[in-house]
N, C-alpha and C positions, 0 to 999 in steps of 0.2 A: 746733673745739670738742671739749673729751675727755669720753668718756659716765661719768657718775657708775656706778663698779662697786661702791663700798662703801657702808655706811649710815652716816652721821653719829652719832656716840656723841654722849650726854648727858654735859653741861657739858665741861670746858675738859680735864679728864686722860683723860676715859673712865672707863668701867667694868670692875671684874675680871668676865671670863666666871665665871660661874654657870648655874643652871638651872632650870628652876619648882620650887617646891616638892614641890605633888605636882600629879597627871597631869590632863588635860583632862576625864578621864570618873569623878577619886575624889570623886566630888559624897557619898559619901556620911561621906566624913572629918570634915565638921560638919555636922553637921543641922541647924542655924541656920540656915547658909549656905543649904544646899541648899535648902529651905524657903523661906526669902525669897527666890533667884533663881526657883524655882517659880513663888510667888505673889505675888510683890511684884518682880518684874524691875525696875523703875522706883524702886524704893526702894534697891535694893541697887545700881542703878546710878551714884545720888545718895552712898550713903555710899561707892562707891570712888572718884568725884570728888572727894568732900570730905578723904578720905583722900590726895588727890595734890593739895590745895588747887586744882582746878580747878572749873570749870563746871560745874554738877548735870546739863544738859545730854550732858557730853560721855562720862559713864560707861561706857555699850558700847558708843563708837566704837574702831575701827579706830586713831584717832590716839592715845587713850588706850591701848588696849593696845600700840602700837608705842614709844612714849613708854615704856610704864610696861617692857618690853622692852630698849630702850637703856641706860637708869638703870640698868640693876641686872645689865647684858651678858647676858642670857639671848639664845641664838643662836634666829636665826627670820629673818624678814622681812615685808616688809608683805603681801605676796602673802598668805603664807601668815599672820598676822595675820588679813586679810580672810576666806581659806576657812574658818578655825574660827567666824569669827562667822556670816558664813554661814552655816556648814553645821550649827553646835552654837552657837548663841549663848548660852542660857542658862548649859551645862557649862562655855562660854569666860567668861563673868560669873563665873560662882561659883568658878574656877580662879582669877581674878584678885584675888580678895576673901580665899579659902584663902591665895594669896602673899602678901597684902599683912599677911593677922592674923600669919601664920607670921615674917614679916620682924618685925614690931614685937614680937613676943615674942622674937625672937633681938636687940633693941636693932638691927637692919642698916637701919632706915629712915629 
Protein backbone atom coordinates (compact mmCIF):
# COMPACT_ATOMS: atom_id res chain seq x y z
CA UNK A 1 0.00 0.00 0.00
CA UNK A 2 1.63 3.52 -1.06
CA UNK A 3 1.13 6.33 1.77
CA UNK A 4 -1.06 9.26 0.37
CA UNK A 5 1.87 12.24 0.26
CA UNK A 6 -0.22 14.84 -1.53
CA UNK A 7 -3.65 16.36 -0.94
CA UNK A 8 -6.45 15.85 -3.42
CA UNK A 9 -7.37 19.12 -5.49
CA UNK A 10 -10.84 20.13 -5.90
CA UNK A 11 -12.74 18.85 -8.91
CA UNK A 12 -11.32 17.18 -12.02
CA UNK A 13 -8.26 19.95 -13.29
CA UNK A 14 -7.30 21.38 -9.83
CA UNK A 15 -6.69 24.64 -8.77
CA UNK A 16 -4.16 27.60 -9.88
CA UNK A 17 -2.05 28.03 -6.60
CA UNK A 18 -3.02 31.28 -5.10
CA UNK A 19 -3.06 32.61 -1.65
CA UNK A 20 -5.65 34.04 1.18
CA UNK A 21 -6.53 37.13 0.52
CA UNK A 22 -5.63 38.91 3.46
CA UNK A 23 -3.83 37.64 6.72
CA UNK A 24 -5.38 35.37 9.64
CA UNK A 25 -5.09 38.21 12.16
CA UNK A 26 -6.47 41.51 9.49
CA UNK A 27 -9.80 40.90 11.26
CA UNK A 28 -9.86 44.60 11.23
CA UNK A 29 -10.04 45.07 7.05
CA UNK A 30 -14.03 44.67 7.59
CA UNK A 31 -15.72 45.57 10.59
CA UNK A 32 -18.66 43.73 9.58
CA UNK A 33 -16.86 40.93 9.52
CA UNK A 34 -15.03 41.23 12.38
CA UNK A 35 -17.94 42.10 14.41
CA UNK A 36 -20.18 39.32 13.50
CA UNK A 37 -17.31 36.66 13.91
CA UNK A 38 -16.98 38.56 17.55
CA UNK A 39 -20.49 38.26 18.34
CA UNK A 40 -22.25 36.23 16.26
CA UNK A 41 -19.64 33.32 15.42
CA UNK A 42 -22.57 30.95 14.53
CA UNK A 43 -24.01 33.40 12.13
CA UNK A 44 -21.11 34.03 10.23
CA UNK A 45 -20.40 30.46 10.22
CA UNK A 46 -23.86 29.89 8.66
CA UNK A 47 -23.35 32.54 5.87
CA UNK A 48 -19.86 31.02 4.89
CA UNK A 49 -21.66 27.74 4.47
CA UNK A 50 -24.25 29.20 2.59
CA UNK A 51 -21.72 30.85 0.57
CA UNK A 52 -20.00 27.38 -0.35
CA UNK A 53 -23.66 25.98 -0.68
CA UNK A 54 -22.89 23.66 2.13
CA UNK A 55 -24.45 22.71 5.60
CA UNK A 56 -25.06 25.70 8.15
CA UNK A 57 -23.52 23.26 10.27
CA UNK A 58 -20.20 22.80 8.77
CA UNK A 59 -18.96 26.66 8.84
CA UNK A 60 -15.96 26.57 11.14
CA UNK A 61 -15.10 23.12 10.52
CA UNK A 62 -11.79 22.06 9.51
CA UNK A 63 -13.31 20.35 6.37
CA UNK A 64 -14.79 23.54 5.37
CA UNK A 65 -11.81 25.41 5.43
CA UNK A 66 -9.66 22.59 3.82
CA UNK A 67 -12.43 22.35 1.14
CA UNK A 68 -12.63 25.90 0.73
CA UNK A 69 -8.36 25.79 0.63
CA UNK A 70 -8.24 23.16 -2.23
CA UNK A 71 -10.77 25.18 -4.63
CA UNK A 72 -9.17 28.02 -4.85
CA UNK A 73 -5.08 26.05 -4.47
CA UNK A 74 -4.21 28.17 -1.54
CA UNK A 75 -1.10 26.14 -0.15
CA UNK A 76 -1.55 24.79 3.65
CA UNK A 77 -2.88 21.61 4.87
CA UNK A 78 -5.19 19.94 7.09
CA UNK A 79 -2.83 19.90 9.94
CA UNK A 80 -2.29 23.17 9.90
CA UNK A 81 -6.16 24.04 8.79
CA UNK A 82 -6.95 22.39 12.25
CA UNK A 83 -4.07 24.57 14.34
CA UNK A 84 -5.57 27.98 13.20
CA UNK A 85 -9.01 26.89 14.20
CA UNK A 86 -7.70 25.67 17.23
CA UNK A 87 -5.55 27.99 18.14
CA UNK A 88 -7.52 31.38 16.63
CA UNK A 89 -10.88 30.28 15.54
CA UNK A 90 -12.64 33.26 15.29
CA UNK A 91 -9.62 35.37 13.18
CA UNK A 92 -9.73 31.77 11.16
CA UNK A 93 -13.70 32.46 10.58
CA UNK A 94 -13.54 35.92 9.81
CA UNK A 95 -10.26 35.22 7.36
CA UNK A 96 -12.39 32.84 5.58
CA UNK A 97 -15.53 35.13 5.15
CA UNK A 98 -12.80 38.38 4.21
CA UNK A 99 -11.69 35.46 1.13
CA UNK A 100 -14.76 34.52 0.19
CA UNK A 101 -16.48 38.56 0.05
CA UNK A 102 -12.82 39.58 -1.62
CA UNK A 103 -13.33 36.44 -4.28
CA UNK A 104 -16.77 37.45 -5.30
CA UNK A 105 -16.01 41.01 -5.87
CA UNK A 106 -12.98 39.96 -8.06
CA UNK A 107 -15.98 37.72 -10.08
CA UNK A 108 -13.16 34.37 -8.92
CA UNK A 109 -16.06 32.52 -7.16
Amino acid sequence: MNPVVLQPSYGAGGATVSDWQTGVFDCCDDMGICLCGTFLPLCLSCQIASDMNECCLCGASVAMRTMYRTRYGIPGSICSDFLWLACFPLCTLCQLKRDIEKRKAMNAL
